[in-house]
N, C-alpha and C positions, 0 to 999 in steps of 0.2 A: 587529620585522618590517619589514621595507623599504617603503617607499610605493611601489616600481613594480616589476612583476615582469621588464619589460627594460631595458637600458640603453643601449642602439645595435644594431642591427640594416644586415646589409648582405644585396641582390639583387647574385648574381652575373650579368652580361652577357657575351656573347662579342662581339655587335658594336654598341661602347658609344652611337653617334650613335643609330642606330635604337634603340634602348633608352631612350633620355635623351628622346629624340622621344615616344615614347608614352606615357611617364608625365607630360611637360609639355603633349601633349594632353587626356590625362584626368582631371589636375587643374585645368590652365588656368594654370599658372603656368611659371616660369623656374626650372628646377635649377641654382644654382648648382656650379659644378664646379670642381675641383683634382686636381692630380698628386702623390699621397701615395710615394715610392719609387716601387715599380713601378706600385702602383696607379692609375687613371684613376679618382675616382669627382664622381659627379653627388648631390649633397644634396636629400633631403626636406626641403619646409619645414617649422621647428616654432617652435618658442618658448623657444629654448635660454635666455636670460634668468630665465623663469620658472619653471626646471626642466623641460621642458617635454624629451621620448623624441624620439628622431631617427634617420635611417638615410641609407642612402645605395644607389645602384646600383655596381658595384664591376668593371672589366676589368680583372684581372690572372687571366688563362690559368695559369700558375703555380701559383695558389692556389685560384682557384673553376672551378667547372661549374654552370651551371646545371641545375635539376631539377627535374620536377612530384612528385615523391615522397617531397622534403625536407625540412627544418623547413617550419611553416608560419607565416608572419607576415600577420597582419591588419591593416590602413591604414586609417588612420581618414578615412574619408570623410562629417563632419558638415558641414549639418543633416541630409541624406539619401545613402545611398549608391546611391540609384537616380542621381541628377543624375551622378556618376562612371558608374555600368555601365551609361548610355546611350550612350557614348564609345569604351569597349572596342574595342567589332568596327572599327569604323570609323579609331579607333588602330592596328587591325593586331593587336590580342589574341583572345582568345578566349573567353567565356561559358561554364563550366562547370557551375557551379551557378547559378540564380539568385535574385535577393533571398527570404530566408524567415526568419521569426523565428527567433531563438535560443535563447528562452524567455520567460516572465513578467517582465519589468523586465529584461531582459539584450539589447533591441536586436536589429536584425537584420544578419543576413551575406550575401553574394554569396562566390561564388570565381568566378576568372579564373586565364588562362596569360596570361603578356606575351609579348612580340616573341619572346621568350628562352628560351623553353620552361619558365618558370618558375610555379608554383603560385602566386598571391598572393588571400588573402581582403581581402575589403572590410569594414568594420561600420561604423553606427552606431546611434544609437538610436533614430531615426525608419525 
């Protein structure tokens, strides 16, 4: 059986500055970014060294639309994901659900829309 149930993940953006913008606001850091062919994309930090799941924001028109009704991927926002969905509105996103356990020993979720009209949950375990 696999140790990770994903292994890259990418957010489609239509306009990729404002997009890159609001998730380097509501984590606090700098996405790095590269032009893959057509693609424009901006990097989630992770810990590719340690094996460590990663994603990215992705503008290539061509291939993505963004959509609140699509896969859904959850971002890990440890020690808490409240400290990230304080950020949200103020980013430019949107608050759809907010923080509420997930279960017994399973940490808790938020969902948010981005810039982008995209669906994205939060979790962690606090």
């Amino acid at each position: 059986m696999p140790a990770h149930a994903i292994n890259w993940f990418e957010i489609p953006v239509l306009e990729f500055d404002r997009a890159k913008k609001f998730y380097e606001t509501i984590f606090e850091y700098q996405m790095p970014e590269n032009q893959m062919g057509p693609a424009r994309m901006g990097f989630l930090l992770y810990d590719f060294k340690s094996g460590g799941r990663g994603g990215a924001i992705v503008h290539n028109p061509d291939f993505y639309t963004p959509s609140k009704n699509g896969s859904l991927i959850y971002l890990n926002c440890e020690p808490d994901l409240q400290l990230v969905l304080a950020k949200v509105e103020e980013a430019g996103g949107k608050i759809t659900k907010q923080k509420a356990e997930v279960g017994p020993n399973l940490g808790f979720w938020a969902l948010i829309e981005d810039t982008e009209g995209n669906r994205v949950a939060l979790h962690s375990m606090q």
